[in-house]
N, C-alpha and C positions, 0 to 999 in steps of 0.2 A: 212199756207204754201204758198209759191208766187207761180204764175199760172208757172213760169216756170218748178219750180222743181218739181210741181203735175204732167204737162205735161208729163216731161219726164220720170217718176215713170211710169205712167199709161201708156204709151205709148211700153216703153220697157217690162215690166210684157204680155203685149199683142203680142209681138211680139212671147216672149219665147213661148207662151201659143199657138200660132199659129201652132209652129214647134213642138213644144212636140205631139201636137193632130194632125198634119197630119200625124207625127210618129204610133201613138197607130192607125188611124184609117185604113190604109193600112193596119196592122198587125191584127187586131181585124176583118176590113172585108174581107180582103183575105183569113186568114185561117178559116174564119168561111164560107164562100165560099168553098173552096177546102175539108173540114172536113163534109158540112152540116149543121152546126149549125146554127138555125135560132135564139137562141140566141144571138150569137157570132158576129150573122152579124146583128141585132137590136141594137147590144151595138156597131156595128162599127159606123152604122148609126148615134148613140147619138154621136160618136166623130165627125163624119160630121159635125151635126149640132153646133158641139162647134167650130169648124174652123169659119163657115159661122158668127155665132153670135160675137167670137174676132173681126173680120174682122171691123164687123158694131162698136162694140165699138169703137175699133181705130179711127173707119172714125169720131165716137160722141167727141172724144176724141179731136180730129182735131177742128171739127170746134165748141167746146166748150171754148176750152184754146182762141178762138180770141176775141180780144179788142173789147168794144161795137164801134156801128158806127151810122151814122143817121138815117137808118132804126130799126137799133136794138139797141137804146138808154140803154137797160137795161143789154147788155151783151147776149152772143148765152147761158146762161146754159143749156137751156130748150135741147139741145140735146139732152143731155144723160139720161134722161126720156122719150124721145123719143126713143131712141137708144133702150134701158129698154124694153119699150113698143114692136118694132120691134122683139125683141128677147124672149119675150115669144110670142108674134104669132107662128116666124117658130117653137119653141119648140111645141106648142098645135097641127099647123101642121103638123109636124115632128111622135110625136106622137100617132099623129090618123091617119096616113099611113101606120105606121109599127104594129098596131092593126090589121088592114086589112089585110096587106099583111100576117102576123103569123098565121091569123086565115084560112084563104085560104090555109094556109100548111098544118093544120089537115087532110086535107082529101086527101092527097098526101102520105097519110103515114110516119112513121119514123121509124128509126133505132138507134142502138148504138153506142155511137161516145166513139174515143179513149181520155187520157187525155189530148194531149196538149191544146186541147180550153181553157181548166179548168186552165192550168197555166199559160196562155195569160190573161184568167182574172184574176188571184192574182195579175200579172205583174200592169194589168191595175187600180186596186184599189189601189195597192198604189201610183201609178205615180201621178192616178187622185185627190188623197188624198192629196199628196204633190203641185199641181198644185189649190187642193181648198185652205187650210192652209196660202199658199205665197200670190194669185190673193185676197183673202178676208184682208189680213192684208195689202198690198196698198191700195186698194180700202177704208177698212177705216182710215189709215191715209192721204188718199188726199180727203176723205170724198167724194166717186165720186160712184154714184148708178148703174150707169152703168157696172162700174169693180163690185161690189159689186155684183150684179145677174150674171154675168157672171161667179163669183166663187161658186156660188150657181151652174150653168149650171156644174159648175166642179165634186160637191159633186152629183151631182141625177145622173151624168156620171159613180162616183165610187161606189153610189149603186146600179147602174143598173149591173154594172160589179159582184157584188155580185149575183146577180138575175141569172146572166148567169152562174157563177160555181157553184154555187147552179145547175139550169138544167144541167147543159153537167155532173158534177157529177152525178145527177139522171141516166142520163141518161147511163151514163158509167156504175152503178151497176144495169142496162136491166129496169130499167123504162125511156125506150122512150119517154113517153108523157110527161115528165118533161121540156124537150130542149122548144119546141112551147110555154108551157105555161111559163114556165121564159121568153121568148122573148115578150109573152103578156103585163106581170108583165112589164117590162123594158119600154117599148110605153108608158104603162098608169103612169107609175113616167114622165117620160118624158114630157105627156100631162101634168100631175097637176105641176110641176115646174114651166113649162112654164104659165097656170092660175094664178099662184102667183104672177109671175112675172109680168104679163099683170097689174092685179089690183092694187100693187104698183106701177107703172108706173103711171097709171089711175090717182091715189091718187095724184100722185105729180103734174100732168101736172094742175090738177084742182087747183094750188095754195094751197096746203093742208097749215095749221097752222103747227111747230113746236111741240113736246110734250108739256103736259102740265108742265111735269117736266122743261123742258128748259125753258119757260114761264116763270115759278115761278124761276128760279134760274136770268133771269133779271132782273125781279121786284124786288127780294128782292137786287140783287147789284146797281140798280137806287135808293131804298129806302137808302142804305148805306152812299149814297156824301150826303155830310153837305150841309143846304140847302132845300132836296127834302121832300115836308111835306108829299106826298101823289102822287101815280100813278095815277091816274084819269083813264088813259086807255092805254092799251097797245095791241095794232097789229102786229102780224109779218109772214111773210112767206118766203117760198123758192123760188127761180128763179133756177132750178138747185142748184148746191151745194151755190150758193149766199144767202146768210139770208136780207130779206129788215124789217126794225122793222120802226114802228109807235106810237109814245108815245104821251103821253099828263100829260105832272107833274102840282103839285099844290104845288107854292113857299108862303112865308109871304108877304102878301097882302101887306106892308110897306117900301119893297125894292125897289132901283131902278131896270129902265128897265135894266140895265147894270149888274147890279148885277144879276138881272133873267139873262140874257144871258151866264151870266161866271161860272151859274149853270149850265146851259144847256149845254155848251160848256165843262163844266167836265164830264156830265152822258154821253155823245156823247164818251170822249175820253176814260172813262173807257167800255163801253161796246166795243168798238173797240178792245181796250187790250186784254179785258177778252175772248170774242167771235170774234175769227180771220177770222169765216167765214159771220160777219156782213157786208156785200156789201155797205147799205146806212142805216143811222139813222135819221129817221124826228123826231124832238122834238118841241110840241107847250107847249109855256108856260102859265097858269092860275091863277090867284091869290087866296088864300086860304082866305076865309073870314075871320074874330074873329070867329063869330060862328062854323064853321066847326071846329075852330083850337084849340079852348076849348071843342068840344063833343071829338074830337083827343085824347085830353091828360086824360079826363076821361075815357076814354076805355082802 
């Protein structure tokens, strides 16, 4: 996909996502405010934090989509695993405040709350359901990890919303102590989304390798161009959504340099093809002795 049309995929999906969630979270923390419900207002809170967290996407979104430059010879990817990373903090954050705060309400006592809370969260599960389903299906066709946990931030949003009509239901047929502890329950998804997210984040910034499945589906299309005797070795990683790969083929020891070149110059054009998200291809070339090229063909 060209960095334009991911941009502005990614960019607009976050906009809606902005306004849909300042929507539900006014309505989710007001009336759980005005009713009591310490539910109600733990699930407004998680839309809080999905306001704050689109926000920082956009801004990764921003300055990922820009051209490399002298300082940043490789391209900015790395934002939006940063961005990633920012955004399960405030969630673990986020989380582990509104633990506190819920658990401080126990001893305030509770009461019975009417139903509307309870249909403010059906409202909210599916909204938040339709806002994971959309945010997750851009996120993976502009392959961008960023939108990706943020659609994640969407789905732990519309189960927490579960968590809450679940309590405000309890609690509407006189079991009070339901509301608090669903508002617990909601903090502690909140806290662990956000953990997940943190460690993928983690993963990527460290240079993580590709699957091994992706792996094995290059090698065997480098071993495919006529020509390639043998992968000797193959390296690849992510820069952000960028793929950087490192090969090293083994041609017929008897070729020219020119002809190793126009091998090389094939595997380079097909993995490009094949793998759109390939940034840069280093290919060194080797010559395959006799020996290695007869134990080859006996195997």
């Amino acid at each position: 996909m060209m960095d334009k049309d991911r941009y502005k995929k990614s960019r607009n999906i976050s906009i809606i996502m902005i306004i849909g969630n300042i929507v539900l979270a006014i309505l989710k923390a007001g009336f759980g405010y005005i009713i009591g419900s310490y539910a109600l207002i733990a699930d407004g809170f998680h839309s809080v934090s999905d306001i704050v967290t689109t926000v920082v996407v956009l801004i990764a979104i921003n300055v990922s989509s820009k051209p490399p430059d002298k300082r940043h010879p490789y391209g900015h990817g790395q934002a939006e695993p940063i961005a990633a990373k920012i955004l399960g903090i405030i969630l673990i954050f986020t989380g582990g405040l509104l633990v506190v705060n819920t658990a401080q309400n126990f001893y305030r006592g509770q009461h019975q709350l009417g139903l509307t809370g309870f249909w403010i969260a059906i409202f909210s599960i599916i909204v938040k359901e339709i806002m994971f389903r959309y945010t997750y299906r851009v996120g993976e066709e502009t392959d961008n990890q960023a939108l990706i946990a943020d659609a994640w931030h969407h789905r732990s949003d519309a189960v927490s919303s579960i968590a809450a009509a679940i309590g405000i239901m309890g609690s509407y047929l006189g079991y009070e102590i339901f509301d608090p502890l669903a508002g617990i329950i909601v903090a502690l998804m909140i806290a662990r989304v956000g953990w997940k997210v943190t460690l993928d984040a983690i993963n990527s910034l460290m240079i993580a390798a590709p699957s091994d499945k992706k792996l094995s589906e290059i090698e065997q299309m480098v071993l495919s161009v006529m020509g390639v005797e043998r992968v000797a070795e193959l390296k690849a990683h992510y820069n952000g959504v960028d793929l950087y790969i490192d090969l090293k083929i083994l041609v017929d020891y008897s070729i020219t340099v020119l002809e190793g070149h126009q091998i090389a110059s094939e595997v380079k054009k097909k993995i490009i093809d094949e793998f759109p998200e390939a940034s840069e291809v280093l290919i060194h070339v080797d010559p395959m002795l006799p020996q290695f090229i007869n134990s080859s063909k006996k195997q």
